[in-house]
C-alpha positions as a Markdown table, in Angstrom:
| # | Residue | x | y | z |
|---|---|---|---|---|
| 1 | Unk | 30.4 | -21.9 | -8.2 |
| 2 | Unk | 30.9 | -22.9 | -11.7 |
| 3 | Unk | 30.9 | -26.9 | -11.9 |
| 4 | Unk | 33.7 | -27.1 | -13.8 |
| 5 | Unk | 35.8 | -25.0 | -11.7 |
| 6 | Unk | 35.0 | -27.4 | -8.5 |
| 7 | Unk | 35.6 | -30.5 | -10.9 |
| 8 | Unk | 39.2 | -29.3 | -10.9 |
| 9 | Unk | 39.1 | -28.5 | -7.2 |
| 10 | Unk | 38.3 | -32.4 | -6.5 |
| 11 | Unk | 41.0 | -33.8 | -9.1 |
| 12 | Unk | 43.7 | -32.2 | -6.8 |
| 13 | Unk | 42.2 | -33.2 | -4.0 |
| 14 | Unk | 41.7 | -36.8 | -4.8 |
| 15 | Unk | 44.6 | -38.9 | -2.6 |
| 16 | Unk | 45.6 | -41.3 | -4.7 |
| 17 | Unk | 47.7 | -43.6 | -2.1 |
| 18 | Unk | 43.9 | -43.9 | -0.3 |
| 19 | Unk | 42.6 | -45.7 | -3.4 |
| 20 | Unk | 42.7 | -49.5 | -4.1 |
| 21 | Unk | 45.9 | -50.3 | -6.6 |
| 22 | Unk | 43.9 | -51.1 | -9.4 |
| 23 | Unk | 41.8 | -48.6 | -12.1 |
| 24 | Unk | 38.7 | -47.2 | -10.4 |
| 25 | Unk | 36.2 | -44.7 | -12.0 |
| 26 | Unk | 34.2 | -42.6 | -9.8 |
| 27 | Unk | 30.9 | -40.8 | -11.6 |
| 28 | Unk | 29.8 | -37.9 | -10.2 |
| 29 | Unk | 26.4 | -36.6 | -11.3 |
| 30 | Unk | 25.4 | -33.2 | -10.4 |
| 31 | Unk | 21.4 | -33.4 | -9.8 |
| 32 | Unk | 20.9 | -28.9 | -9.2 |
| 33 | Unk | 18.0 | -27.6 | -10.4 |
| 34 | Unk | 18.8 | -26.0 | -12.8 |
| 35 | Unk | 21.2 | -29.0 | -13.7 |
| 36 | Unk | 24.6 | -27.5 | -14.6 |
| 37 | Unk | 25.6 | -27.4 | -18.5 |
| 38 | Unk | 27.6 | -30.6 | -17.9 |
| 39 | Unk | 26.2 | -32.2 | -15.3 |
| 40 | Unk | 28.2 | -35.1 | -15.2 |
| 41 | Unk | 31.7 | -35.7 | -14.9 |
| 42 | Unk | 34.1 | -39.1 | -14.4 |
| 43 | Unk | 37.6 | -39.7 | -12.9 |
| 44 | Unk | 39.4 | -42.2 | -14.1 |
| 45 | Unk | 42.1 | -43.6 | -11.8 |
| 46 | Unk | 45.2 | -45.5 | -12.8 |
| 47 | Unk | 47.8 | -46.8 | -10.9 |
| 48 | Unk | 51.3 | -45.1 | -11.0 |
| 49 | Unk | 49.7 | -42.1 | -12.5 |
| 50 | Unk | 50.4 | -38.6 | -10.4 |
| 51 | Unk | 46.5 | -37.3 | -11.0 |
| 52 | Unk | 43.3 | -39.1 | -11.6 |
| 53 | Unk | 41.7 | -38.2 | -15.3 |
| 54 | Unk | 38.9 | -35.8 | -15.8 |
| 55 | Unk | 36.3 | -36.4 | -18.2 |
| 56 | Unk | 33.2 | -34.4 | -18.8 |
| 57 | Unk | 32.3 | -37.4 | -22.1 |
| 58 | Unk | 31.8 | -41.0 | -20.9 |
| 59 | Unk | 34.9 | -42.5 | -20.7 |
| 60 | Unk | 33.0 | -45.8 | -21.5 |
| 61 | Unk | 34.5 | -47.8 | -18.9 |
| 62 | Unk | 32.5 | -50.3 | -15.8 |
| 63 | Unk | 31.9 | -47.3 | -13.5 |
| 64 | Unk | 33.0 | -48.2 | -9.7 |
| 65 | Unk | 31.4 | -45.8 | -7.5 |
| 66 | Unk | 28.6 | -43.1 | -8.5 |
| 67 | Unk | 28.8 | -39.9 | -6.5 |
| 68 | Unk | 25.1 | -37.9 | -6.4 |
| 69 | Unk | 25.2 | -34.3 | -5.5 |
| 70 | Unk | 25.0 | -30.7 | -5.7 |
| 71 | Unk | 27.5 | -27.8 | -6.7 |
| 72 | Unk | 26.3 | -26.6 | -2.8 |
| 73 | Unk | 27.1 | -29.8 | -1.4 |
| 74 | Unk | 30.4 | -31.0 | -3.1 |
| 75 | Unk | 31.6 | -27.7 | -2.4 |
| 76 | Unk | 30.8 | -27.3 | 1.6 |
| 77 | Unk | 32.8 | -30.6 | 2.2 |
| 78 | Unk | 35.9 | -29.2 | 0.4 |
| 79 | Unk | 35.9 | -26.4 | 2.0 |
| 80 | Unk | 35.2 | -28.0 | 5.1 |
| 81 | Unk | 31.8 | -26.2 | 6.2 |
| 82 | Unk | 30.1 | -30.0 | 6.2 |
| 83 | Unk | 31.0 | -33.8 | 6.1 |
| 84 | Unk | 30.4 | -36.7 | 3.7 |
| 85 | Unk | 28.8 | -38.0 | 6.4 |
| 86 | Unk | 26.5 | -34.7 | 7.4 |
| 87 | Unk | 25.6 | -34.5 | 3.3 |
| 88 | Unk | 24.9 | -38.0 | 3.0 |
| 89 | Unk | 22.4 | -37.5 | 6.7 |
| 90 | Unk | 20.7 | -34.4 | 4.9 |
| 91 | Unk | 20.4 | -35.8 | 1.1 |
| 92 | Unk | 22.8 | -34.0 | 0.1 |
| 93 | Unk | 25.1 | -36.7 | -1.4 |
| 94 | Unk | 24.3 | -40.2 | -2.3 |
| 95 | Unk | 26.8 | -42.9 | -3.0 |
| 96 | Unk | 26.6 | -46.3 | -4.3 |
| 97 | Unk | 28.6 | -48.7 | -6.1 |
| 98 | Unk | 32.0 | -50.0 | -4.8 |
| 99 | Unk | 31.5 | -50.1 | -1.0 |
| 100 | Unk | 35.4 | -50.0 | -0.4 |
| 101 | Unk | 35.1 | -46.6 | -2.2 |
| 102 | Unk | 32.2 | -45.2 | -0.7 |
| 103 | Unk | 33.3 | -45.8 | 2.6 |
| 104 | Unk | 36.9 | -44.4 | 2.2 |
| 105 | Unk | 35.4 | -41.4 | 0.2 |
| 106 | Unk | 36.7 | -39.3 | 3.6 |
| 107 | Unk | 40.1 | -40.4 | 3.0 |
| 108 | Unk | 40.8 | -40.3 | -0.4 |
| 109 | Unk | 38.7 | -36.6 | -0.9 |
| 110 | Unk | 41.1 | -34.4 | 1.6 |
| 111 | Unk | 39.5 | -31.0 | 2.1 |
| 112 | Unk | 41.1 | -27.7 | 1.2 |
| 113 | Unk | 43.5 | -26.6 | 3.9 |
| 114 | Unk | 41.2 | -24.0 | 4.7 |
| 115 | Unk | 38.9 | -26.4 | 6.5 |
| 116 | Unk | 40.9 | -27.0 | 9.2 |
| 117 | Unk | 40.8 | -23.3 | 10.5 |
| 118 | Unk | 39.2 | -22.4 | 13.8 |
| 119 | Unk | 36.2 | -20.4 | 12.6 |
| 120 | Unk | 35.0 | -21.7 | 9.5 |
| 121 | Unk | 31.4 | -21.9 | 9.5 |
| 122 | Unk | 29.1 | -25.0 | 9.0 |
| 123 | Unk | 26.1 | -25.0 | 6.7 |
| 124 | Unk | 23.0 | -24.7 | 8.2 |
């Protein structure tokens, strides 16, 4: 999958009533080998706005929470075939910064309706 096109994916899927009522910028760096043209992309989130911003350029703001992982990865747990929690386990996905963020990352990150059909098949 093309990183851009999953960036999109996780800016509608970012629940903005699970987020703490201030700004917050999450940083997600993409560490694949070979590392994507644009390997790093911010969301910055403002309160009383409908969708988080998507920036592929620093926005040049204090960063809050810094994502680590792979197209693979990002794209299992919206689609439901693994867990923050099973990437994190398997190296997968990193997280630090914020703890409030980090931990919540399961709430405010909603998979794709998808994932909640009987059959879908895990990543082994």
């Amino acid at each position: 999958m093309d990183v851009s096109i999953l960036m999109w994916a996780v800016r509608r899927k970012i629940d903005l009533a699970e987020l703490p009522r201030r700004r917050a910028v999450i940083r997600f760096h993409f560490r694949d080998d070979p590392p994507p043209k644009c390997p790093h992309y911010w969301f910055v989130v403002e309160p009383g706005e409908d969708l988080p911003e998507q920036c592929s350029l620093d926005p040049r703001r204090d960063v809050d929470l810094y994502v680590e992982t792979g197209i693979v990865s990002l794209g299992a747990i919206l689609e439901g075939r693994s867990n923050i929690e099973r990437e994190k386990e398997r190296g997968g996905l990193f997280l630090s910064g914020d703890p409030g963020l980090a931990c919540s990352m399961d709430r405010w990150l909603r998979t794709s309706v998808w994932a909640a059909l009987e059959g879908i098949v895990p990543l082994s």
